[in-house]
N, C-alpha and C positions, 0 to 999 in steps of 0.2 A: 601474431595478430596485433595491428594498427588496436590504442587505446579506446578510440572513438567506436571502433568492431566489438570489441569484447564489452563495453556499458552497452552496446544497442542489444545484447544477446538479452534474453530472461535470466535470471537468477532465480533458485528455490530457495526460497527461507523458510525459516518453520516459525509456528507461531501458537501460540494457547489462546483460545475460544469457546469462554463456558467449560473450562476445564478439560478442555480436547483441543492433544498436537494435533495442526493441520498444516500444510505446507502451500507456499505461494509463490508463483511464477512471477519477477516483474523488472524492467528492465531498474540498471543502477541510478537513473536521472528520479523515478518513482518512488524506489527505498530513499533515495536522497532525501527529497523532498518529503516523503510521509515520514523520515525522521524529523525533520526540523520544523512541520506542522505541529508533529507531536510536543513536541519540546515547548514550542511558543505557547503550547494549550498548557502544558505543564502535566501532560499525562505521558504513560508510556505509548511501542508505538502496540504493543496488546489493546492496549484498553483504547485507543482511537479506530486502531480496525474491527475489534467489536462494538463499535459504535457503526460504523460504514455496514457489518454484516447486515445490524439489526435495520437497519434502514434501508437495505437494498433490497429490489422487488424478486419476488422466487423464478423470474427467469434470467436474472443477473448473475454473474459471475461473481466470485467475490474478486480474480485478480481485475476483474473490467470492473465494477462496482469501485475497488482504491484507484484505479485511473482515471474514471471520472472525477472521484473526488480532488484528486491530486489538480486536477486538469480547471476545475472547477475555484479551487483554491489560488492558483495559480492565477486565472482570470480576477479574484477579485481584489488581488493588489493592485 
């Protein structure tokens, strides 16, 4: 599988939220990127996507909840 095939796939990573492993589906341009959000904020990327959790409305997703965000971020450079 072509490079550009295997980043469009999802990846599962795990992640701690409130003290619970949860696991998240998201392609590798989005972990990219919500690493290096993170970084620039100077937090981990734990503590940015429970930032994104606690902010996203109860019929969001949380892996659609970090894409907008990401998506959102991305627009305001």
């Amino acid at each position: 599988m072509s490079g550009a095939a295997s980043s469009a796939r999802p990846r599962k990573r795990s992640l701690t939220l409130q003290g619970h492993r949860t696991s998240v589906s998201l392609e590798d341009a989005f972990w990219e990127d919500l690493q290096a959000i993170a970084e620039a904020r100077g937090q981990s990327v734990n503590a940015l996507v429970a930032e994104i959790d606690a902010a996203r409305g109860v019929s969001a997703g949380l892996a659609s909840a970090i894409r907008v965000f990401v998506l959102a971020a991305a627009k305001a450079r």
